[in-house]
N, CA, C and O of each residue as an XYZ file, in Angstrom:
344
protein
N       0.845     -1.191      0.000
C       0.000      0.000      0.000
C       0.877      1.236      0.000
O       1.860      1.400      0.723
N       0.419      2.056     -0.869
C       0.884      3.762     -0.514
C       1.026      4.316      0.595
O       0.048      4.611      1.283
N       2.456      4.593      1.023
C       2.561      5.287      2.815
C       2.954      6.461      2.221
O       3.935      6.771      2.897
N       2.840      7.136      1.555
C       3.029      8.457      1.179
C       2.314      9.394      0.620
O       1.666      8.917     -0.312
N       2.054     11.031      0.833
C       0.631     11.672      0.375
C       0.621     11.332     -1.178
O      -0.356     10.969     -1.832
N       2.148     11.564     -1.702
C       2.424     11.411     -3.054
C       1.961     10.756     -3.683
O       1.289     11.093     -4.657
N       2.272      9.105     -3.159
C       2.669      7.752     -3.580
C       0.619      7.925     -3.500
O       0.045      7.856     -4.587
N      -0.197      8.117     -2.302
C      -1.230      7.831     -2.614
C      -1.571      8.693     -3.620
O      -1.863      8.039     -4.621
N      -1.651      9.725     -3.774
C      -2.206     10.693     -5.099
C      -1.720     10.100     -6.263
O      -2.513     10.197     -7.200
N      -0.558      9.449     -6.546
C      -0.956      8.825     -7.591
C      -1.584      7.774     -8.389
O      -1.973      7.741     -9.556
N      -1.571      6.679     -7.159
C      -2.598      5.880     -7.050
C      -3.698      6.344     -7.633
O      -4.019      5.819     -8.700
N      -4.642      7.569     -7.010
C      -5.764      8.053     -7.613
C      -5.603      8.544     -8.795
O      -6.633      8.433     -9.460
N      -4.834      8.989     -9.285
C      -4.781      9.787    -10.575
C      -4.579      8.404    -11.703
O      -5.273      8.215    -12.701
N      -3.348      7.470    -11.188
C      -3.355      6.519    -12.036
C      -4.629      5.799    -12.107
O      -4.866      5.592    -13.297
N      -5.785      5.208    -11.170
C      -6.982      5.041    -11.492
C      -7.840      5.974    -11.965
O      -8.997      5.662    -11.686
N      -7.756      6.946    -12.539
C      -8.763      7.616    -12.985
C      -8.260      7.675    -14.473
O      -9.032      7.940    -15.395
N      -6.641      7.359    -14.697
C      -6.430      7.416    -15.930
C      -6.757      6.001    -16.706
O      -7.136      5.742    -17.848
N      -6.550      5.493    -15.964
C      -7.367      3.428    -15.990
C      -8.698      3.649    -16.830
O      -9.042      3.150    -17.902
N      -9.328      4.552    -16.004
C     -11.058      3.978    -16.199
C     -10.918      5.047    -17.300
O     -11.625      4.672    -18.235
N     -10.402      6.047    -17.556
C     -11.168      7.009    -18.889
C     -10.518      6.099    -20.267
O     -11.249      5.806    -21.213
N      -8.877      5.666    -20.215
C      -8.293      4.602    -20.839
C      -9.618      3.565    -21.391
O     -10.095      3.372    -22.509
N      -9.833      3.198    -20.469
C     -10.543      2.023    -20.810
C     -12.113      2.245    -21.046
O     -12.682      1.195    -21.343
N     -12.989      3.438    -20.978
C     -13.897      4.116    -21.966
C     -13.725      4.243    -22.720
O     -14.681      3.919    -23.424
N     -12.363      4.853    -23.635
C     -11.992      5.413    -24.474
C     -11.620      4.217    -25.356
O     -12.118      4.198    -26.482
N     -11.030      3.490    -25.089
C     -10.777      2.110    -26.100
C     -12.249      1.108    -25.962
O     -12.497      0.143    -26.685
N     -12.898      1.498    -25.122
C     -14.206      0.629    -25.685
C     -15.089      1.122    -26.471
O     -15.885      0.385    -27.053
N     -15.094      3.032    -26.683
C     -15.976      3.547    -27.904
C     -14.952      3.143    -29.203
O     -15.443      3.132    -30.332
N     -13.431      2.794    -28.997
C     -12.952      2.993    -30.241
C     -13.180      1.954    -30.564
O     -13.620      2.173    -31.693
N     -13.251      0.107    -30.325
C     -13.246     -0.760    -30.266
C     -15.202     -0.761    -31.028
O     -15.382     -1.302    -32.119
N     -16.124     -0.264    -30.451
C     -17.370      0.079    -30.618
C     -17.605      0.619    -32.116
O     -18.536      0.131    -32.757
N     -16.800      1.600    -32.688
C     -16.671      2.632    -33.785
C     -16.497      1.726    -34.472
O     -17.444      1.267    -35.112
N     -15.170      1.154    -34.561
C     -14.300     -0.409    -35.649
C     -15.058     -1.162    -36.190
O     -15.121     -1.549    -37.357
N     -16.003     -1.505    -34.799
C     -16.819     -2.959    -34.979
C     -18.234     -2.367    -35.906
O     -18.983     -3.151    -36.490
N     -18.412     -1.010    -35.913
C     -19.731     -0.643    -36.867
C     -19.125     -0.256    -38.252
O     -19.922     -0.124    -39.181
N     -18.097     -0.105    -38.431
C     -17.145     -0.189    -39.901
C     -17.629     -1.663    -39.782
O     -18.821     -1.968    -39.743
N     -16.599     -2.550    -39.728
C     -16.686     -3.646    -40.220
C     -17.688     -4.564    -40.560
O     -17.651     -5.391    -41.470
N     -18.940     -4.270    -39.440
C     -20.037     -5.087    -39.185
C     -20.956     -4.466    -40.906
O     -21.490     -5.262    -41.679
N     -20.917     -3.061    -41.115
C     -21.582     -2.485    -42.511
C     -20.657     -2.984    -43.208
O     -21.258     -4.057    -43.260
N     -19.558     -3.227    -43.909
C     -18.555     -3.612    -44.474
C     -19.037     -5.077    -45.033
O     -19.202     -5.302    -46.232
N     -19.204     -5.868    -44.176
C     -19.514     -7.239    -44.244
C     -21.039     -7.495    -44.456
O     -21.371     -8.665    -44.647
N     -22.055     -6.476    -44.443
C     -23.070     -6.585    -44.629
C     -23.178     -5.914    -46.186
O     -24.228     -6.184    -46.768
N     -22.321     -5.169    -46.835
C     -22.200     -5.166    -47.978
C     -22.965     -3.597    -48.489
O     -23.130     -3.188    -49.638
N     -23.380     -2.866    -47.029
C     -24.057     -1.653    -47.575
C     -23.235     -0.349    -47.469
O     -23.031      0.394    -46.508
N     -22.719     -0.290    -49.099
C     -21.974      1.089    -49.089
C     -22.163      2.125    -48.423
O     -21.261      2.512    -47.681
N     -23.458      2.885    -48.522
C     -23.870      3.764    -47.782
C     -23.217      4.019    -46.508
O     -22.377      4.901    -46.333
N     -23.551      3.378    -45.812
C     -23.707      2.571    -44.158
C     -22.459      2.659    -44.132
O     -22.180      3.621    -43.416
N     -21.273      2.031    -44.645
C     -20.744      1.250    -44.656
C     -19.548      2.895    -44.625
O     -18.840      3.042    -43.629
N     -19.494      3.761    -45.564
C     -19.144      5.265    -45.490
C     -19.312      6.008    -44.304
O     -18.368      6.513    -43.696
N     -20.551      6.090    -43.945
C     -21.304      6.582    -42.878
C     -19.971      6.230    -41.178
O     -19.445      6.815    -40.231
N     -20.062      5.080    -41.742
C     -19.555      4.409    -40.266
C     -17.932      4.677    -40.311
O     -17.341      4.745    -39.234
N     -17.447      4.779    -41.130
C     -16.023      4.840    -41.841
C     -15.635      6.167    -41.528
O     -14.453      6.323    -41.223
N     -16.413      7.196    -41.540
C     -16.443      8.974    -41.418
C     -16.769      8.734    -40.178
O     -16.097      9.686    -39.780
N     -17.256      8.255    -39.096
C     -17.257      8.285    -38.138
C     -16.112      7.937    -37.408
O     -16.115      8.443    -36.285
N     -15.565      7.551    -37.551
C     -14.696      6.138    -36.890
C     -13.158      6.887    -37.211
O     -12.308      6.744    -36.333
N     -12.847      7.550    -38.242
C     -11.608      8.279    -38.734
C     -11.205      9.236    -37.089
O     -10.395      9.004    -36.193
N     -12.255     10.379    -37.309
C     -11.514     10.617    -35.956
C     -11.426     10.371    -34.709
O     -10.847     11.159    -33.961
N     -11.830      9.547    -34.390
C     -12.000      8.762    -33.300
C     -10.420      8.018    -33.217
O      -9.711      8.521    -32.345
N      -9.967      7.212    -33.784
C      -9.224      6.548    -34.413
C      -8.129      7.822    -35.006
O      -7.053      7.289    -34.736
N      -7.896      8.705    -35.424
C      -6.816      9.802    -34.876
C      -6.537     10.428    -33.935
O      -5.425     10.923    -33.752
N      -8.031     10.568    -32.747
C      -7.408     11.318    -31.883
C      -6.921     10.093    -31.256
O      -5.717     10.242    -31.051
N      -7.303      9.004    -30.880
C      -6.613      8.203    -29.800
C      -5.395      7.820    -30.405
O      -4.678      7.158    -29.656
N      -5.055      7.983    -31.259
C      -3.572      8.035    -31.763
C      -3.205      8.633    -31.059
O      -2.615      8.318    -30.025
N      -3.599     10.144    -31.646
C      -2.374     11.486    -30.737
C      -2.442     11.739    -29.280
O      -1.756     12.578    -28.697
N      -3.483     10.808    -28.623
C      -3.339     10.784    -27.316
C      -2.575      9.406    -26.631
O      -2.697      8.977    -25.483
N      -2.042      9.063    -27.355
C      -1.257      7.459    -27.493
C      -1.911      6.227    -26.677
O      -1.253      5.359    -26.103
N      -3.425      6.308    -26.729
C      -4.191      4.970    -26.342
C      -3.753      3.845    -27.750
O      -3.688      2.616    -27.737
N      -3.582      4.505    -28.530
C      -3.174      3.049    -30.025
C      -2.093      3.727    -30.480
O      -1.965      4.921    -30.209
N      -0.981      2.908    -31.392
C      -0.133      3.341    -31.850
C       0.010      3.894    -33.499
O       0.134      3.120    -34.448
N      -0.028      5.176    -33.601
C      -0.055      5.654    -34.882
C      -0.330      5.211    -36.037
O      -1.143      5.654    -36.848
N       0.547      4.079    -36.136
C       1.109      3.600    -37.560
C      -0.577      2.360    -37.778
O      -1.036      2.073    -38.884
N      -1.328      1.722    -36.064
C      -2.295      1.021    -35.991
C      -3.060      1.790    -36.482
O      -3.406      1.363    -37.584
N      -3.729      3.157    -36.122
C      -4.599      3.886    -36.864
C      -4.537      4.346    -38.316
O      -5.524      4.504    -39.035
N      -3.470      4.511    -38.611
C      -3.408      4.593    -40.167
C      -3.662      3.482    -41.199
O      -3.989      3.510    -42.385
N      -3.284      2.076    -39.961
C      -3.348      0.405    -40.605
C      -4.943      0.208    -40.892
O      -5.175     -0.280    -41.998
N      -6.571      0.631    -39.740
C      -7.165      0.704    -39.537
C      -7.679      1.606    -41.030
O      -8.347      1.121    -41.943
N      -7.228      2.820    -40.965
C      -8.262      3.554    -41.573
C      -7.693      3.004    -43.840
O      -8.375      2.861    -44.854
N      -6.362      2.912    -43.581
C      -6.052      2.078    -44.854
C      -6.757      1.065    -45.671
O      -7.114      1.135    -46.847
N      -6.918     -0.146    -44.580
C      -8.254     -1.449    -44.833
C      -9.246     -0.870    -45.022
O      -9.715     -1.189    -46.115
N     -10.165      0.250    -44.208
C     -11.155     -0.187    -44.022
C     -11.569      0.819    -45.339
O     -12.673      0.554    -45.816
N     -10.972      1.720    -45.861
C     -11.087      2.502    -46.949
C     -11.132      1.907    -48.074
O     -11.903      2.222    -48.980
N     -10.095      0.755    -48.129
C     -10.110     -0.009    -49.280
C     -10.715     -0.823    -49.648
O     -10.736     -1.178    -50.827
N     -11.491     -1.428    -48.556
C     -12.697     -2.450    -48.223
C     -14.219     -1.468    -48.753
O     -15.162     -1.975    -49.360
N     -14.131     -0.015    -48.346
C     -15.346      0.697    -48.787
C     -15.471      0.803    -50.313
O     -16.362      0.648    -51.148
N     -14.308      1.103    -50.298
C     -14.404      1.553    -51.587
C     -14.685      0.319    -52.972
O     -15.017      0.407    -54.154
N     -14.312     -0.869    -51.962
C     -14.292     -2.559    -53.231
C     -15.690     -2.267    -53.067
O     -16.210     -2.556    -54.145
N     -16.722     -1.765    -52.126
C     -18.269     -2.279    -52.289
C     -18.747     -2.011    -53.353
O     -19.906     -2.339    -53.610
């Protein structure tokens, strides 16, 4: 356990960075899965719709380094090229 005011304050701060972390990768994880899920259902429209959504979502958690750069660019690469085969 934390015997220090420090050592405990960060404790709290590191759990609070835990739980927004882990909101934040479950809308991005959420966003992905409605690309792919229109993607595989074959409706362009939809399938755009969800793709324009999902871009910045998927840049900002880049530049806030929840995913690693080069993953979001891997992400938005496929799933562009996948829209665009519909």
């Amino acid at each position: 356990m934390a015997n220090s005011a420090q050592a405990r304050k960060r404790v709290r701060q590191a759990e609070k960075a835990r739980q927004r972390n882990a909101s934040q990768r479950s809308m991005l994880r959420t966003k992905v899965k409605a690309v792919f899920s229109t993607i595989e259902a074959g409706d362009k429209s939809a399938a755009e719709a969800a793709y324009k959504e999902a871009i910045p979502v998927l840049d900002h958690m880049a530049r806030k380094g929840l995913i690693h750069k080069n993953k979001a660019a891997r992400y938005k690469s496929r799933f562009n090229a996948q829209v665009r085969a519909l």
